[in-house]
C-alpha positions as CSV (number, residue, x, y, z in Angstrom):
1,X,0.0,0.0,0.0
2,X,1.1,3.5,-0.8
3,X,-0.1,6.4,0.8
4,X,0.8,9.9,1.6
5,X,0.9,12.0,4.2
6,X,0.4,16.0,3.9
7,X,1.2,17.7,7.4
8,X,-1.3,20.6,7.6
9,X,-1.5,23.1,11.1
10,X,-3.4,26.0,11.1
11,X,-0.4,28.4,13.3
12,X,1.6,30.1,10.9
13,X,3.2,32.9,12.1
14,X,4.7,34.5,8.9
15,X,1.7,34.1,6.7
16,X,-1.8,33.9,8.1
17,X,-3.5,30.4,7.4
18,X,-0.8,30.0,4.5
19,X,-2.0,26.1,4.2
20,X,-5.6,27.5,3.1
21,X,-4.5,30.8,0.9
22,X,-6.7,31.2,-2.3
23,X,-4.3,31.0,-5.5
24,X,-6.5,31.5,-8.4
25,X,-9.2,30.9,-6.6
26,X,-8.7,27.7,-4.8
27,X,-7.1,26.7,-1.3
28,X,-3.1,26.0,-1.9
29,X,-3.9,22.6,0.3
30,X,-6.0,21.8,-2.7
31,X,-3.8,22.1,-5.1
32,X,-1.4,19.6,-4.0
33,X,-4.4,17.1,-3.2
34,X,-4.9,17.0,-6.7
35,X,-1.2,16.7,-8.1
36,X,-1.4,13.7,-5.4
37,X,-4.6,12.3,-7.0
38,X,-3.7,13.1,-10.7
39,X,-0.2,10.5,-9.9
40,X,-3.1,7.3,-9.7
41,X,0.4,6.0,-7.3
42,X,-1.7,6.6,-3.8
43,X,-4.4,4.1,-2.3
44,X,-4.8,6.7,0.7
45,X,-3.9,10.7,0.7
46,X,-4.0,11.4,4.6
47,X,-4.1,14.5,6.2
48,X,-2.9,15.5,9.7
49,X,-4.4,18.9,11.0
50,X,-5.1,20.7,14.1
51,X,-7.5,23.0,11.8
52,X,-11.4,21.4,10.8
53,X,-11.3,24.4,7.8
54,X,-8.2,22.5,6.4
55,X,-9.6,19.1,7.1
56,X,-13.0,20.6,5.2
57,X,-11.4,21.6,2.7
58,X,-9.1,18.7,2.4
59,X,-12.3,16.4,2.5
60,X,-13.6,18.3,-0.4
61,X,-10.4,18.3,-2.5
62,X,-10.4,14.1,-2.2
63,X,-8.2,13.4,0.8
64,X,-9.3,10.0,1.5
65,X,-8.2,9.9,5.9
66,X,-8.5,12.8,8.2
67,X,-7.8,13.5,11.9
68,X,-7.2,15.9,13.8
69,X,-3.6,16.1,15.3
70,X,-2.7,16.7,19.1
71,X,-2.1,20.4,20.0
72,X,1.2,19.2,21.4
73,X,2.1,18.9,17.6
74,X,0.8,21.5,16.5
75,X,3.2,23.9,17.7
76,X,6.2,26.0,15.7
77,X,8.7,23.6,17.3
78,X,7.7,20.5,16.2
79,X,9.4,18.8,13.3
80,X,7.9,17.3,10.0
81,X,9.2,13.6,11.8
82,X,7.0,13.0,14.9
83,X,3.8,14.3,12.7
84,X,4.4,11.9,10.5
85,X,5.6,9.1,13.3
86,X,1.9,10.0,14.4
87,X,-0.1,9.6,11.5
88,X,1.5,6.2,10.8
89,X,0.6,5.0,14.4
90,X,-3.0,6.6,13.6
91,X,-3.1,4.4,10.5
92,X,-1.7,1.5,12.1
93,X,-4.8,1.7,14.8
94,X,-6.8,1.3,11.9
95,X,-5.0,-1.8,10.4
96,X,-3.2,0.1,7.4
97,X,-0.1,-1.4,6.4
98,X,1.7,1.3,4.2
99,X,4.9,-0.3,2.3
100,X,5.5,3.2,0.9
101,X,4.6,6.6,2.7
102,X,5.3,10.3,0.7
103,X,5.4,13.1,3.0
104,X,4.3,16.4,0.5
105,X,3.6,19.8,2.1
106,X,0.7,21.3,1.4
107,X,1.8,24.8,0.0
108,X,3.7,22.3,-2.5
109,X,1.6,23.5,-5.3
110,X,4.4,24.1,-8.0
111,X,5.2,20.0,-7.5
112,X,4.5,18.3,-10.7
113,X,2.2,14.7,-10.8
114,X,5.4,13.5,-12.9
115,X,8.3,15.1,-10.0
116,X,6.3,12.4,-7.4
117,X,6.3,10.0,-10.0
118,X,10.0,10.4,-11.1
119,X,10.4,10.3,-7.1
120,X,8.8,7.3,-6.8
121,X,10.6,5.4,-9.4
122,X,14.1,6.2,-8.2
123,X,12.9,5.2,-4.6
124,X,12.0,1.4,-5.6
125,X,15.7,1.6,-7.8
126,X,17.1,1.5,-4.7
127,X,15.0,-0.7,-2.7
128,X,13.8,1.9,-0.5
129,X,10.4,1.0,0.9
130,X,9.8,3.4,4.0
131,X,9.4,7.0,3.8
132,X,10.2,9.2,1.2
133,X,9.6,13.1,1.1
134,X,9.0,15.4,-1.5
């Protein structure tokens, strides 16, 4: 099983709800739900949030797993790692098995369908099957 993982908190500091800006229109968040989608490589997109507007929105983009992440990662001082350690355990509650999990911000809109694909290809080359991040 592949899946990927987009770490999405609502506490930017810099820029306002940057997870959740409209670019032409639409959410960023979105945006790189779709490029996920438009790979056909994913059986699951999951996203971890401490928002419900970015899990709404998330929902509505076609992010297949949701949940809400503990404020104690939600914070500016946790890393990218333990939110992502967490929403494999979360997964693992539910009896998902991922062989391969992709870790892709959600203000990753410029990332191309065919980047994560390229990524994807080069990680089985080399008989990588845990995490990789794009």
């Amino acid at each position: 099983m592949k899946i990927a993982i987009i770490p999405a908190r609502s506490g930017s500091k810099r820029i306002k709800n940057k997870n959740i800006i409209k670019f032409n229109g639409k959410p960023l968040i979105f945006y790189t739900i779709k490029n996920l989608i438009k790979t056909k490589l994913f059986d699951l997109i999951i996203v971890s949030s401490d928002s419900s507007k970015i899990m709404n929105i998330s929902k509505k983009a076609g992010a297949n797993i949701l949940f809400k992440r503990p404020k104690s990662l939600a914070d500016d001082f946790v890393g990218t790692f333990p939110v992502i350690n967490h929403a494999i355990n979360f997964i693992k509650n539910e009896k998902i098995y991922p062989k391969y999990i992709c870790c892709v911000y959600p203000t990753s809109i410029m990332l191309r369908p065919s980047d994560i694909k390229d990524s994807f290809v080069k990680l089985k080359k080399h008989n990588c099957n845990f995490v990789f991040s794009v």
